[in-house]
N, C-alpha and C positions, 0 to 999 in steps of 0.2 A: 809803524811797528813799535810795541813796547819794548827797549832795550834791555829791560831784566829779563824778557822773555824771546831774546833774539835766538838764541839755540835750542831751542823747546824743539824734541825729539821724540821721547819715548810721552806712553798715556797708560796710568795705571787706575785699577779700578778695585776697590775693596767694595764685592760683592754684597757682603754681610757681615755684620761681628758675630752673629750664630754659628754656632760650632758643633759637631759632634763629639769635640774631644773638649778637655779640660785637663791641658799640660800644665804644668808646673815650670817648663820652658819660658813659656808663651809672654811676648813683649806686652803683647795687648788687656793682659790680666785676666780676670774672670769671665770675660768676653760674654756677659752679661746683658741679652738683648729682648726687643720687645717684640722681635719678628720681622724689624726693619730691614729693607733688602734695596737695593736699586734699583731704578726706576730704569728700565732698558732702553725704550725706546728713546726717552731722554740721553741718555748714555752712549748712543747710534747716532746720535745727530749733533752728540757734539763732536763724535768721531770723524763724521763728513765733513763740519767745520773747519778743526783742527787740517785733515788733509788738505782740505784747501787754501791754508794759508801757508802751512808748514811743513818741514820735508821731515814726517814722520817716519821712523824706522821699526819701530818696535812697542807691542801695545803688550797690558798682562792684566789678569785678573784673579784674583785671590780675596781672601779672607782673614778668618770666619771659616767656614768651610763653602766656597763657592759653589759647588754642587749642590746643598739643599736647594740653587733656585736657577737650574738649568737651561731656561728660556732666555732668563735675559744674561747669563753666560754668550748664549749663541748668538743672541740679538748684539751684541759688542762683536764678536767675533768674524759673523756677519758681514756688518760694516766694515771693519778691518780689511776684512780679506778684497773685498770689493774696491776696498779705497787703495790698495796695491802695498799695507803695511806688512814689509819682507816677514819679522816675527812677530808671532801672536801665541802668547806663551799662557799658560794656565797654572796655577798650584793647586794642588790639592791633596787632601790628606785622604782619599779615596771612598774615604766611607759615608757614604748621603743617603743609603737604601738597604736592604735586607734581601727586596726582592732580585733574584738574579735575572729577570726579565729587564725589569727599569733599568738594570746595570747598563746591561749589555746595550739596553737603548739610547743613555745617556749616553756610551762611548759612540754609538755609532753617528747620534746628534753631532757631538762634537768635533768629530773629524767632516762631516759633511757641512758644520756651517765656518769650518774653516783653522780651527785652532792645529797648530804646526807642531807644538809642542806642550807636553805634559810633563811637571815638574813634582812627580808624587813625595809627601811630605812621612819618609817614612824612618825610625829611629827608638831610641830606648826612650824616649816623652812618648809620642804619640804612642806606640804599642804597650804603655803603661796602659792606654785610655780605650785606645782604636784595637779592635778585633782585626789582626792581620789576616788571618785564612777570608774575610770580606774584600779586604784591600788586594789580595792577589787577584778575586774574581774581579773587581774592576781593574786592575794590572792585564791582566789576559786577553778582555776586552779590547781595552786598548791597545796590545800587541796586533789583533786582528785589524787594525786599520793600519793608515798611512803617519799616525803620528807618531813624531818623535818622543819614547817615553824616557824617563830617566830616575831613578830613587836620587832622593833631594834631602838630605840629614841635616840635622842641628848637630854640631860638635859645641861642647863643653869645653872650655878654655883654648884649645884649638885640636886642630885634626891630629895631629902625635898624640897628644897626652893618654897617658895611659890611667883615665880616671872607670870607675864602673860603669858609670853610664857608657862611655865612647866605648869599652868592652862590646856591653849589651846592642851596639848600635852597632856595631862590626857584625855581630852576630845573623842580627838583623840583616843586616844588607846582604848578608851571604846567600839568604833565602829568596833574594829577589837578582842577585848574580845565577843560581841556580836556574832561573825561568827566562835568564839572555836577557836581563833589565839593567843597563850599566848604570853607573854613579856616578850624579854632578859631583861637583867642587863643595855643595851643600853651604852650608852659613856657617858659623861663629858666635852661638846665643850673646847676647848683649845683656847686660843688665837694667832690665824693667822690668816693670807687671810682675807677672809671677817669677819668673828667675829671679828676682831681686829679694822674692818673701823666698821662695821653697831650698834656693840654691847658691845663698850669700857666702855660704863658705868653703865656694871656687873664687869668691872674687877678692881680689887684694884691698883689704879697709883703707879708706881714705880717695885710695888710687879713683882717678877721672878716666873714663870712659867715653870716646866717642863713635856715636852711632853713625854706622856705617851710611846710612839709609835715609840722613839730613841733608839736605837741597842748600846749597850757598842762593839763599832769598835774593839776591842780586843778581844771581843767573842760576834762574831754571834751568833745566835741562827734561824733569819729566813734571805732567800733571798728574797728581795723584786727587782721584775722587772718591770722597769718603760714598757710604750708605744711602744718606740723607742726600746725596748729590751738590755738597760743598769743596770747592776747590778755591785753591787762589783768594780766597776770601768774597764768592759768591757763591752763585748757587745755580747748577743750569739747570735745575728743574725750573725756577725762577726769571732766569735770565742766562740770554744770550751769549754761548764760550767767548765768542770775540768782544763781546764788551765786558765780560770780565776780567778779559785779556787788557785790553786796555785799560781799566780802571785798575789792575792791579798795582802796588808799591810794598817795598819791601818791608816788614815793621822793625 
């Protein structure tokens, strides 16, 4: 067993960098793609892998907006549920479709191939960009099944501040408390990508920021796999999770 990777728990999956929205939030910046998505079935069997060597607890996938590519959503999810991973969590900014038939079928996909929880990504960024009165029809959706849903906000310097944006994002939420949809804990924008061009003056000049969401390279704890299906410094489209497990070092 590689001892940088002796506690490896959780297994995240960035769907796509394709988006339907184009926040001014957003760590990942223009989110600029070529229509690159992940390879699922690859992405299911490193899942069986991973349970098999290690007492996984909790899998997630997001983006990008993970919904423009639904199949292999489910094909992780799938696996997951099969392989006995307790949470199998989702983000999403809700809006992947127009049609309200796909909606309603993607929501029902999702809870039958096993996703527990839905973390909708909803707030004064996204509903800058994202058509809300769309995102309640897939909100609704998903009330109709078994998953756990929840509105999932970016706060601006943190959750008190009483800046405009966090205003508009109360607002916000109030419309999705009104439909019995409660609120995470939500994030704490960080500064990159676009928060760093659009929204430099929340942030104190000079002052060091760390991001929440960096891994102590000496102990993993989660795999996170990009698009292209690079993790750890392979590739399991290419090669095998467990030998890249092993071949892993920290840089």
């Amino acid at each position: 067993m590689n001892p940088y990777l002796k506690n490896l728990n959780r297994i995240e999956f960035v769907i796509t960098y394709a988006c339907t929205g184009r926040c001014k939030h957003c760590s990942e910046g223009s989110h600029t793609s070529d229509g690159e998505f992940i390879d699922g079935d690859a992405a299911a069997r490193m899942v069986s892998r991973l349970c098999s060597a290690f007492r996984i607890d909790s899998l997630m996938t997001f983006g990008g907006e993970p919904l423009l590519y639904p199949d292999e959503v489910c094909k992780i999810h799938a696996m997951a549920r099969d392989m006995g991973i307790l949470k199998r969590q989702l983000i999403t900014n809700g809006y992947f479709s127009k049609d309200e038939e796909k909606i309603r079928d993607v929501a029902a996909k999702l809870a039958e191939s096993g996703v527990n929880a839905v973390l909708l990504s909803v707030d004064a960024f996204h509903q800058e960009v994202v058509p809300i009165e769309a995102v309640k029809i897939f909100a609704a959706a998903v009330q109709g099944t078994d998953i756990y849903l929840r509105a999932h906000p970016a706060w601006l310097v943190s959750v008190e501040d009483d800046n405009p944006y966090n205003r508009k994002t109360r607002e916000i939420l109030n419309e999705f408390e009104k439909m019995g949809i409660g609120v995470s804990e939500g994030n704490i924008i960080f500064p990159c990508g676009n928060a760093l061009e659009y929204l430099k003056d929340y942030f104190k000049p000079g002052e060091e920021y760390s991001n929440p969401y960096d891994e102590n390279p000496e102990d993993i704890r989660s795999a996170c796999v990009s698009p292209n299906g690079d993790v750890l410094g392979g590739n399991i489209c290419r090669t095998d999770i467990m030998d890249v497990i092993e071949n892993y070092k920290p840089v």
